[in-house]
ROVEXMAR-934735 format. One line per 8 residues: number of its first residue (from 1); for each residue x negated, y negated, z of C-alpha. Coordinates in steps of 0.001 Angstrom, whole numbers, plus 500000, padded with zeros to 6 digits. Example, Ala and Ser with C-alpha at 12.3 -4.5 7.8 and 13.67 -1.06 7.14 Angstrom:
BEGIN
1> 487700 504500 507800 ~ 486330 501060 507140
END
This chain:
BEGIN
1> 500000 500000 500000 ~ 498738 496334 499228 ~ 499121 495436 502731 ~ 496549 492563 504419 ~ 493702 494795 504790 ~ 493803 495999 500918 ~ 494042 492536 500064 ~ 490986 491045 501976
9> 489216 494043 500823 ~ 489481 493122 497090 ~ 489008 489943 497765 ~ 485777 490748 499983 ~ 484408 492802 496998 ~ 485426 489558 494426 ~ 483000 487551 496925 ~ 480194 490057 496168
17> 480268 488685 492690 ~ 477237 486183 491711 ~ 479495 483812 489812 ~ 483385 482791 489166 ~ 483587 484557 485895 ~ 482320 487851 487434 ~ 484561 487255 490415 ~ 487143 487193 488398
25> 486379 490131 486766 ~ 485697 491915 490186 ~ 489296 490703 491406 ~ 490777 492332 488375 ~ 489585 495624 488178 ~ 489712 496417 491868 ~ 493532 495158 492246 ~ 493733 497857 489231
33> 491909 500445 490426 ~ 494270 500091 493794 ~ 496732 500056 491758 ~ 496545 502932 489792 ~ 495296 504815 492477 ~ 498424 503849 494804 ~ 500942 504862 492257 ~ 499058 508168 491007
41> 501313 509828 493763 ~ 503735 512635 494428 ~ 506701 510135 495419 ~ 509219 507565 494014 ~ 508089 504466 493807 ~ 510221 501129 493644 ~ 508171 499728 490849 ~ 510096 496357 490776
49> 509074 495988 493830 ~ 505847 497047 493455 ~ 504974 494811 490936 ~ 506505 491595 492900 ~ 504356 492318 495216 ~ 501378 492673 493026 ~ 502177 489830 491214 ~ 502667 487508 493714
57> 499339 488472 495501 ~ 497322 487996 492204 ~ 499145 484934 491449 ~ 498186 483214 495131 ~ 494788 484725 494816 ~ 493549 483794 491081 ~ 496380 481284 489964 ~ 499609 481230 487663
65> 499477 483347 484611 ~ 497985 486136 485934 ~ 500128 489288 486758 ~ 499536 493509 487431 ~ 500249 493654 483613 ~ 497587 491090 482909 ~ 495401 492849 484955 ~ 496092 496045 483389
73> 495433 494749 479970 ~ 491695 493378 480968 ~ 491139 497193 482436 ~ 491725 498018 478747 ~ 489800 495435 476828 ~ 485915 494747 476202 ~ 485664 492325 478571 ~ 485912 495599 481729
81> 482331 496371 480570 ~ 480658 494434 482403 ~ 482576 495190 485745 ~ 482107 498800 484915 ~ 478379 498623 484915 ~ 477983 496948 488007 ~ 477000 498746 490448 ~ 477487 496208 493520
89> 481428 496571 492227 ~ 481419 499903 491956 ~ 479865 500563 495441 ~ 481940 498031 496956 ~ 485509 499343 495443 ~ 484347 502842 496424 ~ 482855 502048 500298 ~ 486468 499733 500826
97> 488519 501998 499567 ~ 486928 505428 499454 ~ 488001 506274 496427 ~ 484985 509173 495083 ~ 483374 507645 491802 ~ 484600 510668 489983 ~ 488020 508989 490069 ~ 487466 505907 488893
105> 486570 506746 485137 ~ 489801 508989 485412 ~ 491815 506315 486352 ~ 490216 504117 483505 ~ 490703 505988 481142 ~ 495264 507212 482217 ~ 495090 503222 482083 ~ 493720 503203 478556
113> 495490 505512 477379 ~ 499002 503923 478212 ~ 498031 500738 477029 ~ 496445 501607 473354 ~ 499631 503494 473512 ~ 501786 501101 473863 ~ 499822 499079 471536 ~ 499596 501685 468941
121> 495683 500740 468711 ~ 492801 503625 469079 ~ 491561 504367 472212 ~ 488019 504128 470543 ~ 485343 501936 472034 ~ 483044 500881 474685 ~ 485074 501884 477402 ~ 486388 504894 475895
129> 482414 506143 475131 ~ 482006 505052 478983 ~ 484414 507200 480463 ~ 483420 510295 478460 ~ 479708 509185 479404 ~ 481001 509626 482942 ~ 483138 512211 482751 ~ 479806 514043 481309
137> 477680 513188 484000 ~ 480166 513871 486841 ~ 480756 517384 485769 ~ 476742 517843 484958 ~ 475802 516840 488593 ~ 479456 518775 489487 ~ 477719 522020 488215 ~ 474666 521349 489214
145> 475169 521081 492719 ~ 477914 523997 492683 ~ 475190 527093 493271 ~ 473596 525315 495995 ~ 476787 524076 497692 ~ 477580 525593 501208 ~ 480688 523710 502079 ~ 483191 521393 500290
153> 481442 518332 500370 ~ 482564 515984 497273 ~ 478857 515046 495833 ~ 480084 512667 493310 ~ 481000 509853 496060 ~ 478316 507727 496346 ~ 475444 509921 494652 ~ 476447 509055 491157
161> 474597 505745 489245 ~ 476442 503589 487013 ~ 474997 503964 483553 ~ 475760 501614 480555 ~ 476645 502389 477030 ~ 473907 502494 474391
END
């Protein structure tokens, strides 16, 4: 739920950002990633609500204009790439929120998915390559650490480094 404490927590990891534009960008994809991850549940949700809720938080936060659909729409685009490869965001979503890394290309890429088809575009691109980058790379150091795995540990949390497109 995007109660108080999820709130100052996104906006704690926007403030980790070394500029406004970057901030921005921060803001953005972690109200998405909580998002995406709050509704990727087992239960009805009241999305009307939902989204007034959203919306009004983004709206106080980064101004009018600015909605959950707006912010959906970035998580799609180009312009994600550089959030993506950050790793101060990335370590900062994943420490507020504990959400394991492996997740987060996952939830990247449902978003993607909707929106190119809604849009009736390709999902082809940079973030697209990304998330199969990722995805690679997850289940590498997945199988990897599988024979010498004694317990149930998820390895993927915090051991994984965020690598950039060629």
């Amino acid at each position: 739920m995007l109660d108080d404490t999820a709130q100052q927590r996104i906006l704690t990891i926007a403030k980790t950002a070394n500029n406004s534009r970057q901030a921005l960008g921060y803001f953005r994809l972690a109200v998405g990633l909580f998002y995406l991850n709050e509704i990727m549940v087992d239960r009805e949700i009241d999305f009307d609500a939902l989204h007034r809720h959203y919306n009004r938080f983004i709206r106080e936060s980064i101004g009018a204009g600015h909605s959950i659909t707006s912010v959906l729409q970035f998580m799609s685009g180009e312009k994600v790439m550089a959030v993506v490869h950050s790793d101060t965001f990335m370590h900062g979503f994943m420490d507020n929120f504990g959400v394991p890394f492996h997740h987060i290309p996952l939830m990247l890429l449902v978003n993607l998915e909707v929106s190119k088809n809604i849009s009736k575009i390709g999902v082809e691109g940079p973030l697209h390559r990304w998330i199969l980058e990722q995805q690679a790379r997850i289940a590498r150091h997945q199988a990897a650490a599988t024979p010498a795995m004694t317990g149930t540990a998820d390895t993927t949390t915090r051991e994984v480094t965020v690598e950039k497109s060629r």
